[in-house]
N, C-alpha and C positions, 0 to 999 in steps of 0.2 A: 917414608922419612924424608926429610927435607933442611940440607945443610950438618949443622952439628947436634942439630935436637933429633934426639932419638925418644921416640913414644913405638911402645911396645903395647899392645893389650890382651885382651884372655877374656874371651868372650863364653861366657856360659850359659845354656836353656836348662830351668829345670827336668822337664820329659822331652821326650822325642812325639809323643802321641799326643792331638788335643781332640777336641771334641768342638764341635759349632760352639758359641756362645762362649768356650769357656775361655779364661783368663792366660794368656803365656804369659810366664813368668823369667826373668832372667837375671842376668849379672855382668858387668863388668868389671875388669881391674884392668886401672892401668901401671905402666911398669914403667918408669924414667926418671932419672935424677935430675931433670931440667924445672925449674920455674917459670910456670907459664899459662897465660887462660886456655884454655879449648875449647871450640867447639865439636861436639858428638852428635853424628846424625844415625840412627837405628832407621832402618826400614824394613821395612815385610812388602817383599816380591815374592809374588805367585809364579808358576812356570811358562804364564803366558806374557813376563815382563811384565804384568801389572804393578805398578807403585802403589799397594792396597793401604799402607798408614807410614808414617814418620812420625818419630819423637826427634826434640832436636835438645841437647843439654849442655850445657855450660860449665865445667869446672876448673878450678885452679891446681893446676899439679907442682910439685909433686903429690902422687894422693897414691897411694895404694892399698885405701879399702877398697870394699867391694863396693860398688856403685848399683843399685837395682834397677831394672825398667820392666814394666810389662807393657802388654797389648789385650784389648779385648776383641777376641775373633771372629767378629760380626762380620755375617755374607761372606765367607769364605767361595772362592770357586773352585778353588783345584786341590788335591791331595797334598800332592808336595809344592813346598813354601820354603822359603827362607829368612833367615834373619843377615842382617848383612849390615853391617858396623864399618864408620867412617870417622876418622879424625883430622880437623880442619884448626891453624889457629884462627887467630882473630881478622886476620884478616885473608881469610878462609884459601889458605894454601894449605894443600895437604901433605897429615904428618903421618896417615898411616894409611893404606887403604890397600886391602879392603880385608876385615873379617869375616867369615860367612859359615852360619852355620844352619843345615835342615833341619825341615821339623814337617810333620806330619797332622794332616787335620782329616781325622776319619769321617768320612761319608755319611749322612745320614741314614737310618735303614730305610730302603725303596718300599712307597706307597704300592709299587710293581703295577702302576697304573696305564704305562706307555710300551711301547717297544724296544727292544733293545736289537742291536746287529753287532752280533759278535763274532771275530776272526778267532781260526783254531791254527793258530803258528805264533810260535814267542818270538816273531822277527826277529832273524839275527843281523840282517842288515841295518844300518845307521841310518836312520830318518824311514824306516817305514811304517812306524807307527804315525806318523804326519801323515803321510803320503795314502794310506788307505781311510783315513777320516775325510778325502776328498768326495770318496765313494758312497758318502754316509754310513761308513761303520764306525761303532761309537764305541766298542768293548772287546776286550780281548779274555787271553786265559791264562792264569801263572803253574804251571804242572809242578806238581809236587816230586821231590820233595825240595828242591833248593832251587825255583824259578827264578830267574833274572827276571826284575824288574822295572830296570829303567827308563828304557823305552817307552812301559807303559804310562810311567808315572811324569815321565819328559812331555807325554804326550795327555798327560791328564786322561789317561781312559778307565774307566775303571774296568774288573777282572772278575774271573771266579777260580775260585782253587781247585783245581783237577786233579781228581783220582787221588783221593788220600790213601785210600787202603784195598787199590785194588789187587794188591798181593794174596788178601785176605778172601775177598767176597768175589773177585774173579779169578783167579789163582789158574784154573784150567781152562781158560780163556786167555791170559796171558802167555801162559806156557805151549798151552796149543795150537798158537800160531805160526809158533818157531818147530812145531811136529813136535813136540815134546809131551808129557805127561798123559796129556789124555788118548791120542794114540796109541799109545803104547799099553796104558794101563786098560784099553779097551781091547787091543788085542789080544794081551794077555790074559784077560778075562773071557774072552769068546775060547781061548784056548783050554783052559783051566776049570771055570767057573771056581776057583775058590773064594769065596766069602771076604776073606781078609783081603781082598782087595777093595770091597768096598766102603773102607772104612778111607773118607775122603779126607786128604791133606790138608794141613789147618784146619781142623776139625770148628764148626761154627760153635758149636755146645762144649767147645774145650777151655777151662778155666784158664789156662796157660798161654794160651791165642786172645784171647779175651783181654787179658792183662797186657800180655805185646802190644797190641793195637790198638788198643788205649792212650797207652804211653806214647805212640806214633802219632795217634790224632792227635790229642792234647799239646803238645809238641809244634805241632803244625799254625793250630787253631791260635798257642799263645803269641807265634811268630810274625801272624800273618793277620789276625784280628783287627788290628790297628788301621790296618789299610780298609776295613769295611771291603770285602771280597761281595763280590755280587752275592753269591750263594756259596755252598761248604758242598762238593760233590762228592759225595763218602770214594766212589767207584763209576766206570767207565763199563759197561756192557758185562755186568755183574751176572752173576746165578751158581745154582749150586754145583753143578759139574763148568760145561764149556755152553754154554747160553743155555738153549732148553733141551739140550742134551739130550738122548736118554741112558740115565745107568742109576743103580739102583742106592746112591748115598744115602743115609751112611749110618755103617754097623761099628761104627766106632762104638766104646766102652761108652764113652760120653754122652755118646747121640740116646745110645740104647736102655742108657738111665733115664734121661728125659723124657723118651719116649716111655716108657716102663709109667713113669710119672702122670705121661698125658692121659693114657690109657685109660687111669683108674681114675681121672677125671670124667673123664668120658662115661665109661660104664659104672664105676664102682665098683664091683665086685669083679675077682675075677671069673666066677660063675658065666657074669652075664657076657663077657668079653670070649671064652669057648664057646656062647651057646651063637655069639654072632660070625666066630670065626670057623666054626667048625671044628677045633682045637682039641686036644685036648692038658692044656699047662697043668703040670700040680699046685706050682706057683707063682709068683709076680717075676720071679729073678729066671725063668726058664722062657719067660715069654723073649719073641723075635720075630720081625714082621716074616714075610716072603715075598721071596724076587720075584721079577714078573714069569719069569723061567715057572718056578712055582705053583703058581694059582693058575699057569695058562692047563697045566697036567691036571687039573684038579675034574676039569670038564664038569660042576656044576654048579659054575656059572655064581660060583660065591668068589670075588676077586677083593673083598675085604682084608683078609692078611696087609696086601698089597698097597692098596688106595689109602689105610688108614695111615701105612709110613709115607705114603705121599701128604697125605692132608700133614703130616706131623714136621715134615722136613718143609713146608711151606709156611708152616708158624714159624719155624725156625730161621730160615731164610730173614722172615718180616721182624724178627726180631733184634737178630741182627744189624741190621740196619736203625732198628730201634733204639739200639746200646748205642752205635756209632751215633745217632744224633743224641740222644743223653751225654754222651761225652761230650760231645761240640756244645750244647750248651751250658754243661757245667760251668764254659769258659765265655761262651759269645751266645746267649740267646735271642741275638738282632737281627740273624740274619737267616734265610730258607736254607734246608737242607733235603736233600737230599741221593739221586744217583742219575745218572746219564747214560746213553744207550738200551735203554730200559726194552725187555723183550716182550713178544705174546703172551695172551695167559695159554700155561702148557699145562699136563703132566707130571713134566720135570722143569727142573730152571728156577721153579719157589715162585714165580708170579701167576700168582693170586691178586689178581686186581682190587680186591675187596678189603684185603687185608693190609695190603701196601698202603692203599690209601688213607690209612688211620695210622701210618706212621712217618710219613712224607709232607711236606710241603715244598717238593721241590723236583719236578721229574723232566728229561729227557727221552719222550720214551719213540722206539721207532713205531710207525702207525702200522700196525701188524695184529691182524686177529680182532682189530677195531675195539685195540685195547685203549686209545685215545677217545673215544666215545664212552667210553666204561669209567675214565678218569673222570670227565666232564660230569659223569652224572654223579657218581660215587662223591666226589671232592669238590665239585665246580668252583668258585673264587679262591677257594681255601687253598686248591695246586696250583703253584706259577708252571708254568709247561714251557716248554721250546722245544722246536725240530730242527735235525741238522741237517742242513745241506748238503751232498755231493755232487751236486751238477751246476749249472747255470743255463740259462736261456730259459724260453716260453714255459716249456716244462717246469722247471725251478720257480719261474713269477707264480705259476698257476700253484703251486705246494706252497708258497707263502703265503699267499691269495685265502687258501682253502683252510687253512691251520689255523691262521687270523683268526677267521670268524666263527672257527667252532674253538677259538679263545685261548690260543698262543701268544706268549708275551714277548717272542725275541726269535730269536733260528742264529744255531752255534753252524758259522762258513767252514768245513772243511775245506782247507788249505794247506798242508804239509806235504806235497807230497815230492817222495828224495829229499826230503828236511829241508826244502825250502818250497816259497808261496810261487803257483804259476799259474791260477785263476786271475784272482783280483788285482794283486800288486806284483809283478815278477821281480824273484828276486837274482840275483844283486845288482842288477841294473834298474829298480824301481818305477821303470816302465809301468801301465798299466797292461792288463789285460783282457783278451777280448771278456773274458765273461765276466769282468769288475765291471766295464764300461754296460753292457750288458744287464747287468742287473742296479746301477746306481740309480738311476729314474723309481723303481722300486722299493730301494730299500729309503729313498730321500720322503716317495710317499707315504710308507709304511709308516716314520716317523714325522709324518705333518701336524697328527694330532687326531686322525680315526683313528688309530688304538686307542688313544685314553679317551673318547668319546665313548665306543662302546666299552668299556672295561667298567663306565659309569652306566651302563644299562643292565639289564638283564636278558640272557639268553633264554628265550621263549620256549617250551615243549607243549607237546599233545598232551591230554591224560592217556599217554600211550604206555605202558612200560614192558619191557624185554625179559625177559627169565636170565639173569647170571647164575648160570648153577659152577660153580668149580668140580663139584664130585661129579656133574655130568662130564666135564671135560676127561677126567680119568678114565672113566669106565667108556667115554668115547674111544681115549686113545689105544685102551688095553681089547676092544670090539675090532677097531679100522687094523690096527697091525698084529691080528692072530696067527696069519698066516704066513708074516713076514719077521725075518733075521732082523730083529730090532734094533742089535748092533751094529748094522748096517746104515743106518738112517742117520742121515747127519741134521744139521741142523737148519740146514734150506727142506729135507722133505716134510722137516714137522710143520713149517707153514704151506708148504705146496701139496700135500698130499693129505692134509687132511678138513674130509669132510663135513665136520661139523663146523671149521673154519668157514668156509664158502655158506654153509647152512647162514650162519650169522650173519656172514656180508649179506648175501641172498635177502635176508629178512630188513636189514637196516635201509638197501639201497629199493624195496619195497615201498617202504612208507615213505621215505623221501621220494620217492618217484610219484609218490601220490600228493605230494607239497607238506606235508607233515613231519612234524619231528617228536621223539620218544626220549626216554631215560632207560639205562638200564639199572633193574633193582635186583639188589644181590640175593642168596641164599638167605643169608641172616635177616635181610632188611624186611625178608617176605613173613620168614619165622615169627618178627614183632611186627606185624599187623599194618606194616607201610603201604603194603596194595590200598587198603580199606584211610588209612590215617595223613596219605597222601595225595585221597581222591582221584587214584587213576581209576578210567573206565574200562579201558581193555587191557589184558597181560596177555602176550605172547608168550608161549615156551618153544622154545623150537627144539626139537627131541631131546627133552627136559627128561631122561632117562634115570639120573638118581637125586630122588628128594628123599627130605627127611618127612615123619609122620606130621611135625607140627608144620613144616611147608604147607602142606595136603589141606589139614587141617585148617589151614588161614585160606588157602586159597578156593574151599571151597565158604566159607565165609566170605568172601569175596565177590562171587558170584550169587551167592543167598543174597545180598547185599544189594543186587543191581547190577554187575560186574559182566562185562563179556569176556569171556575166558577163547581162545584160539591155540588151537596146536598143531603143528604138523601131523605127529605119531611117535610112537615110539616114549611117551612119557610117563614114569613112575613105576618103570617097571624093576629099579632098585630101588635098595635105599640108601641114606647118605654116604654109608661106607662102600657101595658097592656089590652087595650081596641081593642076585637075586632072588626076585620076590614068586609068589604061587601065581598071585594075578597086581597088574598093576594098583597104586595106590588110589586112582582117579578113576581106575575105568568105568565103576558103578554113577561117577557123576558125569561122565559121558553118555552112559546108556551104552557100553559096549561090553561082548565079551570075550575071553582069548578061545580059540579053536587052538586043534591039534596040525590044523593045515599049514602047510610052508611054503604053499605056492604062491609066486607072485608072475600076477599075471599080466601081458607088456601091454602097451597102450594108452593113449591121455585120456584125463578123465574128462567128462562132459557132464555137469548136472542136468538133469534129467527131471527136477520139480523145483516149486517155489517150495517155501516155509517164511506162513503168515507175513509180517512185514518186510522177512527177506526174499526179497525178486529176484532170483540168479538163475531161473530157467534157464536151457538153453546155454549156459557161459562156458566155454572150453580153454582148461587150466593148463592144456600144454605140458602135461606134466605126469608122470606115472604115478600109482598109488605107492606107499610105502611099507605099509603091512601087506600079509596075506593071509594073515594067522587070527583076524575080528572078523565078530560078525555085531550087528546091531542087536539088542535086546530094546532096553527103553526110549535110547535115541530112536531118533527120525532119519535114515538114510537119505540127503539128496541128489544121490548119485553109485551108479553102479558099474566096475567093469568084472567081466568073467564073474559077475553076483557077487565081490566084493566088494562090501559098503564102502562111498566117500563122503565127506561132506556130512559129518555125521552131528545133527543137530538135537540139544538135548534143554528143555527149561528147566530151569533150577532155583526155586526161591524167584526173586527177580527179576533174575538174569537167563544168562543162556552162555551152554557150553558148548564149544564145536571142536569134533574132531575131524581133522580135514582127510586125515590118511592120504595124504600126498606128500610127492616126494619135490620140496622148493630149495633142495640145494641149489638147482642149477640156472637157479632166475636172474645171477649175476651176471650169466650168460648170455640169457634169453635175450636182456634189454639192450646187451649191445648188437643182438641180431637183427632186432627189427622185431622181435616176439615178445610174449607175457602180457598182450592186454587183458587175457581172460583173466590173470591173476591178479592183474589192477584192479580189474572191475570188480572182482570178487569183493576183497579186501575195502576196497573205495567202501561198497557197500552194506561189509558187516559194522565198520566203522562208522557209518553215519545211522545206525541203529542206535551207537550211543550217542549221536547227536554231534557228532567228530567229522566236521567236513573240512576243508583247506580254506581260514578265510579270503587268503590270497591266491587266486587264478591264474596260472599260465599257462597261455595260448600260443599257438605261432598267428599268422597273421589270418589266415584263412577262421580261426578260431578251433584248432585242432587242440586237444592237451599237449602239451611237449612230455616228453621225456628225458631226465638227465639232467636236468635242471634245478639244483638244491636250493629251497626257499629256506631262508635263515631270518630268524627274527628276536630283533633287541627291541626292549622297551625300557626306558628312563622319563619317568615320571607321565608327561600326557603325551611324550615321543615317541613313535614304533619308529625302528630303523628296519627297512628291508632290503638285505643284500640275497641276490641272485648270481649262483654260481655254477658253472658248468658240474657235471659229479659222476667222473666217470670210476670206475673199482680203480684206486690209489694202486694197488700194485697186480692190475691183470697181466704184469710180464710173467709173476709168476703163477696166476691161476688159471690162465686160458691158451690158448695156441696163439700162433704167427698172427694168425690172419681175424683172431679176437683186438688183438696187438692193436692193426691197422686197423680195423672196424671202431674199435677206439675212438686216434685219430680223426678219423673222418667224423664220425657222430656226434662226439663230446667236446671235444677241441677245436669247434669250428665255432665262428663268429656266423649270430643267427640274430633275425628281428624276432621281434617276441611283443606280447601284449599283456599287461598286468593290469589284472581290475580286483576290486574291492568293493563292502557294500557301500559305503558313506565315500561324501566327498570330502576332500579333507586339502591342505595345503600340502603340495609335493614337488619336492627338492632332490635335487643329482649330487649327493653329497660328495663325490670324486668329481662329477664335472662342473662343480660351483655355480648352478644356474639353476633357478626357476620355473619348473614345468606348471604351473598351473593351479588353481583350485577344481579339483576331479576326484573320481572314482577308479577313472582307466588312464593308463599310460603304454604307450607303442615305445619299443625302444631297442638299443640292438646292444646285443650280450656279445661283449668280445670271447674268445675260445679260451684264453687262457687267465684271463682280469673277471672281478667282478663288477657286478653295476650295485651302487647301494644307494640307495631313497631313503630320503627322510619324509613321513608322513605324519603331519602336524596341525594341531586346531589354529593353527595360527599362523599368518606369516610374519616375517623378519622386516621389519621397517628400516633399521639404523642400527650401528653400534656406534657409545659413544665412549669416546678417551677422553677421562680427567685427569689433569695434574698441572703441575708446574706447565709454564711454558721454559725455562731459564733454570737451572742450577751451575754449582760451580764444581768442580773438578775436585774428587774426593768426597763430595757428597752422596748420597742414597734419595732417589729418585724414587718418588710415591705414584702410582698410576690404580686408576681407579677403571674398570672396563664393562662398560654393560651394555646388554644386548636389547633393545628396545623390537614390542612386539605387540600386533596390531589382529586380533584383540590380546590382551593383557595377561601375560600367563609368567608360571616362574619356576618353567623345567630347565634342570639341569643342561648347562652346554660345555663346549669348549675353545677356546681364543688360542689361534694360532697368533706368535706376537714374534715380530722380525725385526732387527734392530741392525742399522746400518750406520758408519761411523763419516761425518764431515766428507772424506775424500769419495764417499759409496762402495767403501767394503764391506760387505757382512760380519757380522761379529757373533760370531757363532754362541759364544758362552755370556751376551746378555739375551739368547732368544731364545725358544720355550715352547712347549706347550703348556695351557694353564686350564686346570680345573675351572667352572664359571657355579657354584652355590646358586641355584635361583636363578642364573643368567646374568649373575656380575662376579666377577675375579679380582681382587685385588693383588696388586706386582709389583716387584720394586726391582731397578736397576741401580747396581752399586757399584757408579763410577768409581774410574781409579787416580790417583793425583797425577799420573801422567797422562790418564786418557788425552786425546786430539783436542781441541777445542772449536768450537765452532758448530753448525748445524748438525744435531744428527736427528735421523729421519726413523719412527717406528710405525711398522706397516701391522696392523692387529685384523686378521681376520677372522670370524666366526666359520666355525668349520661345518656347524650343519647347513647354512646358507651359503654360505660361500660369500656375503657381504663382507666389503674391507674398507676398509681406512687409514688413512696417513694423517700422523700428527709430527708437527719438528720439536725440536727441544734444543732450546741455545745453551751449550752445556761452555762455562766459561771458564 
């Protein structure tokens, strides 16, 4: 106010929420008994001070209608905005300043085409949300249920909503940390065994919980939607007890109808449901599974009761989780959902890797049981994934490094720790930290534009695929802990102790040690005939212990077919639920039979013959046999210890079946001792009987194979990308001793020269070290210990990019840039343009620069000055990120 004129106003936005493109609507009144012109200036400032538009108006007061203005919300950059109202007279002294009021422009939903770095702390210090985007972290997280947000939205980061309902779906994860709940009720139960304990709190099958947490999500979802949340995380290290627990939920009323329900899905009658439990129910309402306590007394070896309330509580589980994202979309279907801390596939716990994956787009999970490899194949583009950090240094680079390129979009910083950040950004003094400073170079590259590079390829596999059985997983775990207090076992021994865990690492870090990469296919996917419809040539099972009849069934169709079938031992000798069987399901397509013997006799095996094509005379597997209880019938023995058969070779149709009767749990081992070439060789060479060799070769320099060395391979249109990555077992802290520990270390973690050849020559690119190796076949090169090296191998080389546009605009205009990658000879694969955009005085300007998709090898980009930008030169540097070629063009922006 200015003198005796008093102007008053009352500035109104119709919503508080807009969307890109759309129209803000608004209102003025002004309020004074004076006569007199005004002038009105509306602006919309972003929270980076931008001057993004101005309306300027003229009226005569007194007026006190409503006065309207809108804006149309073109190129928005930040979440939060303002509107901000000025009155000037005529000769523009002000008469009222300033009105302001927020408004919200929701995010669009992410392509989830880039990387993201996101801190796990709601900073409660002032400016560290600034302060840690120095680091390159771009995202944070809002905890439910009444997150502060201002910091993030001061800082333009966007978030994801954390742990809606892990009341619900971790209930004895939350409580048991504090010693509460599951302790106790596990105690009480080892004391007791009574029943009614295991009917589990918040029952998942309970109409009345169901409706709660409903009402909590919904709640959430309509509070928070607005802000376009990265993703909707249902839960934080979910499962059905306290992670994968074991204990036998849940004999709830609830559960026990459902189940009742599932049952007679399954069998239909309940005839056939006593003849497979051994039972005897008069009716559907008497039936109830049994505790593991239970079927272990049973001693024959039928543990069905038991496995089918496992399978039952695992739908359950994935259902769950089902309902919570039905709810979240009832209200917001834009945006991924899913859970965080996601655990092994277990027994207990509900994760079933197979199953989840048909109800998620959206996971966290820790890489445990090489349930991240199970994700990748089961879901690949369809899961956005991220891994969360607790460390920093080499270690740390090398788990971003490795997650990347088997196709993580982001990694959540753990940082709270004593409620405030002492990694990255220390708080309350906003210092940095060693290990911010530590990993910023990283996480700057993470986000250069190789993520959205390869995120536009395709992750390459073998026709190799892996046996996911989940009922082998039970009948594993109900076999490895018979003779042990199962109450005992927490939930570090379910990953450290058990066997068939290491079985699967053992086999994964196999083929990859031989340059090859697999899929794992599940139960179901084997059921409908994907061996055969997916064109793999070999299936592994690795002590595939319980199939169903139609598994069998396809997979010997599989093998009629053409099909090389491989197995450890130990396969088919239940079926899906668990109940065993007289003789295995396969063994006649082995050519083996079961004996009454149980001796296993100590010693590694040696083959001792060829068979036809396959040469493996002479190979020593390092390795004991696993049965003692076969003998050969139709198979071919090529190998014998104490006269029992190994290497047990069988035609069939087409194909050919092998049973190895060897025991390869411990090859995760072997390869970090300096051992297991017999079991390379083996493998190398049942595999190139289907014509399955490594196109890509690595050598050391003398031309030995390396070992440890994960070949990974993206193709995008006529581009193979090949990144070379150190691959030692992700967590041998827990599966091996000290001195595996250090052998580690040394063998895996070391920077090594290496030699990569191929058969064609082709044009090859150091797409991290932006330079030009050559038109070749072979490349010498040195593999850092803890970084990858990634090549780009291309028919073509990179001649020029060129930048079209304006030379000149003016301040508040929208800058049209046109970007294409010029290629000599002439091709039109997909790329990506890193584009840097620097202001007059040589600041970077972070929120006009980008990574950009390239269609064909051109991108089109637009920069949408603001009316206050700088004037004067400013300078964009656009690099191709599979060549590393760059360019600078200026733009007189006036």
């Amino acid at each position: 106010m200015q003198g005796d004129i008093k102007v008053n106003i009352v500035l109104e936005l119709e919503k508080f929420f807009y969307r890109r493109g759309e129209e803000l609507r608004g209102r003025l009144t002004f309020i004074t008994n004076a006569s007199l012109k005004v002038i009105t200036e509306i602006n919309w400032i972003d929270v980076y001070g931008r001057l993004v538009k101005r309306l300027v108006m003229e009226e005569r007061l007194p007026n006190n209608e409503y006065i309207p203005f809108s804006f149309q919300l073109d190129n928005p950059l930040t979440i939060r905005n303002y509107i901000i109202c000025r009155v000037y007279d005529n000769d523009r002294k002000v008469l009222f300043d300033e009105r302001k009021l927020e408004f919200i422009v929701t995010p669009d939903p992410d392509p989830w085409d880039d990387y993201v770095v996101l801190i796990w702390n709601p900073g409660r210090t002032p400016g560290y949300f600034e302060k840690i985007k120095e680091l390159g972290i771009n995202a944070g997280m809002a905890h439910c249920p009444n997150p502060p947000l201002d910091g993030l939205l001061n800082a333009n980061l966007r978030f994801y909503l954390c742990q809606m309902v892990p009341k619900w779906l971790a209930f004895y994860h939350q409580t048991g940390r504090k010693g509460l709940e599951w302790q106790i009720l596990r105690q009480e139960y080892a004391r007791t065994r009574d029943k009614r304990l295991l009917r589990r709190k918040r029952c998942l099958n309970d109409p009345v919980m169901m409706a709660k947490y409903k009402e909590i999500i919904q709640d959430l979802v309509s509070r928070f939607k607005g802000y376009g949340p990265l993703w909707y995380d249902i839960s934080d290290e979910a499962g059905i007890g306290d992670l994968v627990g074991a204990f036998d939920f849940c004999f709830s009323d609830h559960c026990l109808r459902e189940f009742r329900a599932w049952l007679r899905s399954v069998y239909g009658t309940l005839e056939k449901l006593n003849e497979e439990w051994g039972t005897n129910f008069k009716t559907w309402d008497e039936v109830v599974p049994m505790t593991v306590d239970e079927v272990r007394k049973r001693k024959d070896g039928n543990f069905s009761p038991w496995a089918d309330h496992r399978t039952f509580m695992e739908i359950t589980f994935a259902r769950a989780i089902q309902r919570c994202r039905e709810w979240i979309m009832e209200l917001d279907n834009t945006r991924p959902i899913g859970i965080t801390g996601a655990q092994m596939p277990s027994a207990y716990g509900g994760y079933d890797w197979w199953r989840l994956c048909q109800v998620m787009d959206f996971v966290e999970p820790y890489n445990i049981g090489n349930n991240r490899e199970m994700i990748r194949s089961f879901a690949g583009k369809n899961m956005i994934c991220f891994i969360t950090l607790f460390e920093t240094g080499n270690r740390a680079k090398w788990l971003l490094w490795y997650h990347m390129l088997h196709g993580d979009k982001g990694v959540i910083l753990w940082d709270y720790d004593d409620a405030k950040g002492t990694r990255y950004v220390v708080e309350p003094s906003l210092e940095f930290g060693k290990g911010g400073l530590e990993m910023k170079e990283t996480f700057l590259e993470l986000r250069s534009g190789i993520v959205k590079l390869l995120s536009h390829a395709d992750f390459e596999v073998d026709p190799i695929a892996i046996h996911y059985s989940h009922p082998s997983i039970h009948a594993h775990w109900i076999l490895e802990t018979m003779n042990e207090d199962w109450l005992r076992r927490t939930n570090t021994d379910e990953r450290t102790k058990s066997r068939f865990l290491k079985l699967r690492e053992s086999i994964t870090k196999l083929i990859e040690d031989l340059g090859l990469q697999y899929d794992f296919i599940s139960y179901e996917q084997v059921e409908r005939g994907e061996l055969i419809g997916k064109g793999y040539k070999v299936f592994i099972m690795p002590s595939s212990i319980a199939i169903s009849p139609r598994e069998a069934e396809e997979i010997r169709k599989f093998v009629e077919n053409g099909g090389i079938l491989i197995v450890d031992g130990m396969v088919g000798l239940m079926d899906e639920h668990c109940k065993t069987l007289e003789k295995g399901l396969l063994d006649d397509l082995f050519g083996i039979k079961r004996t009454s013997q149980r001796r296993l006799p100590k010693g590694e095996i040696i083959i001792c013959r060829d068979y036809e094509g396959l040469k493996v005379k002479g190979i020593k597997l390092e390795v004991p046999p696993l049965e003692g209880n076969i003998e050969a019938s139709e198979g071919v023995p090529l190998a014998f210890i104490d006269r029992i058969p190994a290497v047990i070779v069988r035609p069939y149709g087409k194909g050919i079946a092998i049973y190895l009767n060897a025991d390869l749990t411990d090859y995760y081992l072997l390869r970090i001792r300096g051992k297991g070439e017999g079991l390379r060789e083996l493998f190398r060479r049942i595999f190139a009987l289907a014509n399955i060799v490594p196109r890509y070769i690595v050598t050391d320099c003398k031309g030995n194979r390396v070992v440890g060395v994960e070949v990974i391979r993206y193709r995008c249109n006529n581009a193979v990308y090949l990144a070379l990555i150190n691959n030692p077992t992700i967590r041998i802290s827990e599966l091996g001793q000290v001195e595996d520990v250090e052998a580690t270390e040394r063998s895996f973690f070391r920077s090594r020269e290496i030699k990569v050849r191929w058969p064609d020559e082709v044009h090859v690119y150091d797409v991290r070290g932006k330079r030009y190796l050559g038109f070749t076949n072979e490349v010498t090169l040195t593999l850092p210990g803890y970084e990858p090296v990634i090549l780009a191998l291309l028919p073509y080389r990179v001649r020029a990019v060129n930048v079209i546009s304006s030379n000149s605009c003016r301040r508040g205009d929208v800058l049209y840039i046109t970007i294409q990658v010029v290629r000599d000879p002439e091709d039109y694969s997909d790329t990506v343009f890193r584009v840097d955009v620097f202001d007059p005085d040589g600041n970077f300007v972070d929120y006009y620069s980008g990574n950009f998709f390239a269609k064909n090898g051109k991108a089109y980009i637009t920069i949408p000055f603001a009316l206050n930008d700088k004037p004067g030169k400013w300078r964009i540097v656009v690099t191709e990120i599979v060549s590393g070629v760059r360019v600078e063009k200026y733009i007189t922006v006036r």
